[in-house]
C-alpha positions in Angstrom: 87.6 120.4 97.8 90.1 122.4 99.5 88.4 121.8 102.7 86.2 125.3 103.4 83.1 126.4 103.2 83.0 128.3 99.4 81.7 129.0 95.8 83.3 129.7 92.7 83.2 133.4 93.2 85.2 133.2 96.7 89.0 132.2 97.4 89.3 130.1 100.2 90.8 131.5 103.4 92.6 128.5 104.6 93.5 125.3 103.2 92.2 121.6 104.0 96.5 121.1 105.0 96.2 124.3 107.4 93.1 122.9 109.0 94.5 119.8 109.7 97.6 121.2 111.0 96.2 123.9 113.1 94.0 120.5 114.4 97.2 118.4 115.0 98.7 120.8 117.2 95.5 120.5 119.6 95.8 116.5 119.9 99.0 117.1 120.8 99.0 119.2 123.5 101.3 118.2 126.9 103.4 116.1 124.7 106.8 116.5 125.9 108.5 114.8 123.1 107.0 114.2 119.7 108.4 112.0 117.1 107.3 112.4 113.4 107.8 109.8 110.5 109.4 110.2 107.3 106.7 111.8 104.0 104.7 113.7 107.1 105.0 117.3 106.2 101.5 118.2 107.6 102.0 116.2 111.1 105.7 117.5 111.1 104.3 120.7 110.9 101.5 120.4 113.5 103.9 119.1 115.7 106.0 122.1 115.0 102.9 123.9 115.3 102.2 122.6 119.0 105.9 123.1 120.0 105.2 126.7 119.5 102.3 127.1 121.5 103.7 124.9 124.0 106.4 128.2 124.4 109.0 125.9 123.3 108.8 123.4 125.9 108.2 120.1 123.9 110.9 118.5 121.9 110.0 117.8 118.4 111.9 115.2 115.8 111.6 115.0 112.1 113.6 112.1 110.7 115.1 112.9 107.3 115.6 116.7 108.7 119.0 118.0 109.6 117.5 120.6 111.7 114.9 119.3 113.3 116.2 116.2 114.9 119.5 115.1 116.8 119.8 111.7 115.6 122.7 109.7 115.0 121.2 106.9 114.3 117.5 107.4 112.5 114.8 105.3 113.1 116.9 102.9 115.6 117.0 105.9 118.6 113.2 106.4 117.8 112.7 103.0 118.7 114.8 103.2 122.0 113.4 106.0 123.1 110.3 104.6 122.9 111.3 101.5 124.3 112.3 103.9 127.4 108.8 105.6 127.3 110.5 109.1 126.3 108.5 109.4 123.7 104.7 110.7 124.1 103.3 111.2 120.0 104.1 109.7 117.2 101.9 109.3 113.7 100.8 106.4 111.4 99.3 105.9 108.6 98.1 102.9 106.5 96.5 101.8 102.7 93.7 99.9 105.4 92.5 101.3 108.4 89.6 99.7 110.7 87.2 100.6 113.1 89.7 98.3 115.8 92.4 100.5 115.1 94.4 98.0 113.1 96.4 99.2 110.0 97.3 97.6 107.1 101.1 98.5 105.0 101.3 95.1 103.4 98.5 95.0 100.8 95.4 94.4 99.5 94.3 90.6 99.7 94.7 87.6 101.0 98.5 87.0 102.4 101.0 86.0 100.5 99.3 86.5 97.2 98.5 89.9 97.3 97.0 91.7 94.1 98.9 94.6 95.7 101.6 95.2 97.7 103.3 98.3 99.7 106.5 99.4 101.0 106.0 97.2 104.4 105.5 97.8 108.2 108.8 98.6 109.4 108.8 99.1 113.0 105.2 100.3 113.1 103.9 97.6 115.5 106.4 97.8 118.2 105.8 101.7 118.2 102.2 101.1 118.5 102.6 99.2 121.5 104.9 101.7 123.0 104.1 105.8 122.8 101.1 106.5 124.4 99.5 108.9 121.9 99.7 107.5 118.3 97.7 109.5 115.7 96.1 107.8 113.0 95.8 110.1 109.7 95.2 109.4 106.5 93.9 112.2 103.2 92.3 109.6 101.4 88.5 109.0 103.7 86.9 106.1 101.5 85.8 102.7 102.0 88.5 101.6 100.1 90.9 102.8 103.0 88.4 102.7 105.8 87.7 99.6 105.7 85.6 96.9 108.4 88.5 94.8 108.6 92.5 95.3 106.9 93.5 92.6 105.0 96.5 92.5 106.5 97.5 93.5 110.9 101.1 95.4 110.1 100.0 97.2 113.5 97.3 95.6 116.0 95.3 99.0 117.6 94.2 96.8 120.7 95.7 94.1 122.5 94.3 91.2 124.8 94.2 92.3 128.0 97.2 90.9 129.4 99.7 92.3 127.0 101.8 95.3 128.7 100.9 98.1 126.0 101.2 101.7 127.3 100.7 102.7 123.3 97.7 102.8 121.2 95.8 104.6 118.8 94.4 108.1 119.8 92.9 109.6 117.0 92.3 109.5 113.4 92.2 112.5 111.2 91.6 112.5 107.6 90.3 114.9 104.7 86.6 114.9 106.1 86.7 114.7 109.9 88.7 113.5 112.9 87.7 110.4 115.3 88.9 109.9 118.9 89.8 106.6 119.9 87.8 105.0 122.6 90.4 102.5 124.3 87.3 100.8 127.1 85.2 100.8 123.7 87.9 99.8 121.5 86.2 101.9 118.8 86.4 104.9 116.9 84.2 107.5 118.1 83.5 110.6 115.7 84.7 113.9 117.2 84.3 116.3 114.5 83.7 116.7 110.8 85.4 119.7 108.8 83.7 122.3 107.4 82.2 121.5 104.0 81.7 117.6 105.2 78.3 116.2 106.8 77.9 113.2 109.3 76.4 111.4 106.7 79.1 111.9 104.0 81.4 110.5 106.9 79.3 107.3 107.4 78.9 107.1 103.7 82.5 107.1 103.1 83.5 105.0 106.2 83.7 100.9 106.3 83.7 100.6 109.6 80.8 101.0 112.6 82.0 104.0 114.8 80.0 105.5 118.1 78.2 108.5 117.7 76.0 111.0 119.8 72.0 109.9 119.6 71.6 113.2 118.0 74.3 113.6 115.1 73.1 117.7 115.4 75.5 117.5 118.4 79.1 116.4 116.4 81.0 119.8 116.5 82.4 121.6 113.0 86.8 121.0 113.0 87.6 124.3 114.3 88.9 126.4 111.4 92.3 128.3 112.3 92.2 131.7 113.2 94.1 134.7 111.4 96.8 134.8 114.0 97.4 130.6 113.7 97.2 131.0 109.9 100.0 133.7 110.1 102.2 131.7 112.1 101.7 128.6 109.7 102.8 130.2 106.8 105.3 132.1 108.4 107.7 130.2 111.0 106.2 126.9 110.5 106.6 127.1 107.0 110.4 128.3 107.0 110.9 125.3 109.5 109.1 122.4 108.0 110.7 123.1 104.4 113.7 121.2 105.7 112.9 118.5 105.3 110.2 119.4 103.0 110.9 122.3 100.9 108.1 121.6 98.2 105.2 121.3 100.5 106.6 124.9 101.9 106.9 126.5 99.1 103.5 124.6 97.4 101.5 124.4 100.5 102.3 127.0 102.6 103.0 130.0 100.7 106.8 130.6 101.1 106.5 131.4 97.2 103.5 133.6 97.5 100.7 131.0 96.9 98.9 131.4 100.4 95.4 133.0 100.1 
């Protein structure tokens, strides 16, 4: 589903990668710096997306881009700016996320005899505990990735109250809706689910318990992006974000004529 309202006889409008975008670029609002990961085309370009809006005021980095970042160093200044607290959004991802917030980019099963492994956490923890706005967001929403408890904590989302920890979990978007983080509640509460998607496909597809209003009537539709937003994706964002990511430009985006 490519994340609209449609049937066979009608060509989508948007894309589910617009929506998200156009949805990124909200969260982020009155960031002043944004950093952005490496394979994160569609939160590099919702941050690019927000910078724009924002009239140019917020600073946005892409690691891996030549143009979009002013790095000597890679991921080691990320880490230092953070450390300094000049860094206000940042994005993770995991193969396990739970309903505390915790991701997993170990594996699946129990430690150190995993039936699968991934590429590792990297600094993902210590950035978790540090810029204020983390955004969860993953495109695969099943109860194989959101899941009651990870098998393994790369990257705790809450701490013991005691632990300094100005950084945290925000939000979580994926392919069906988008959750705010409740920090008091430590809990996911649901915020919105995207056009095509129910409330119950979202607690049918979800392994974890999240908060939501008595009536589920009352859980707003994503906001779908207007003509003018859609125009300025596939336009200046796309031109920026294909460095570095000139397929999912030129695939996604419509810098070779395949927008609808």
């Amino acid at each position: 589903m490519s994340g609209t309202l449609r049937d066979a006889a009608v060509t989508p409008r948007y894309r589910l990668e617009e929506l998200l975008i156009g949805r990124i670029a909200d969260l982020l609002e009155g960031s002043r710096h944004v950093a952005v990961g490496a394979s994160s085309p569609i939160p590099g370009s919702g941050a690019l997306l927000a910078r724009h809006l924002s009239g140019g005021d917020m600073r946005v980095s892409v690691l891996g881009s030549r143009s979009l970042q002013d790095f000597t160093d890679g991921g080691v200044e990320i880490f230092d700016l953070a450390a300094q607290g000049r860094i206000d959004a940042f994005f993770l991802s995991g193969g396990q996320i739970d309903g505390a917030g915790n991701i997993n980019l170990v594996g699946v099963g129990d430690y150190p005899r995993q039936k699968v492994r991934w590429s590792g956490s990297f600094g993902s923890a210590y950035l978790y505990y540090l810029v204020p706005r983390v955004i969860l967001f993953r495109l695969e929403h099943t109860r194989r990735t959101m899941v009651e408890r990870v098998d393994f904590i790369s990257a705790p989302g809450t701490s013991v109250d005691n632990v300094y920890r100005p950084g945290g979990p925000y939000a979580l978007i994926t392919n069906i809706c988008l959750f705010a983080f409740d920090r008091e509640r430590r809990r996911f509460r649901l915020d919105s689910v995207h056009p095509g998607h129910t409330v119950e496909e979202v607690r049918d597809n979800t392994g974890f318990d999240f908060d939501v209003p008595e009536a589920s009537t009352a859980i707003p539709e994503t906001p779908v992006p207007d003509e003018s937003r859609l125009a300025l994706i596939r336009g200046e964002i796309a031109a920026a974000i294909a460095d570095p990511y000139p397929k999912f430009a030129a695939e996604m985006l419509g810098l070779e004529g395949n927008s609808t």
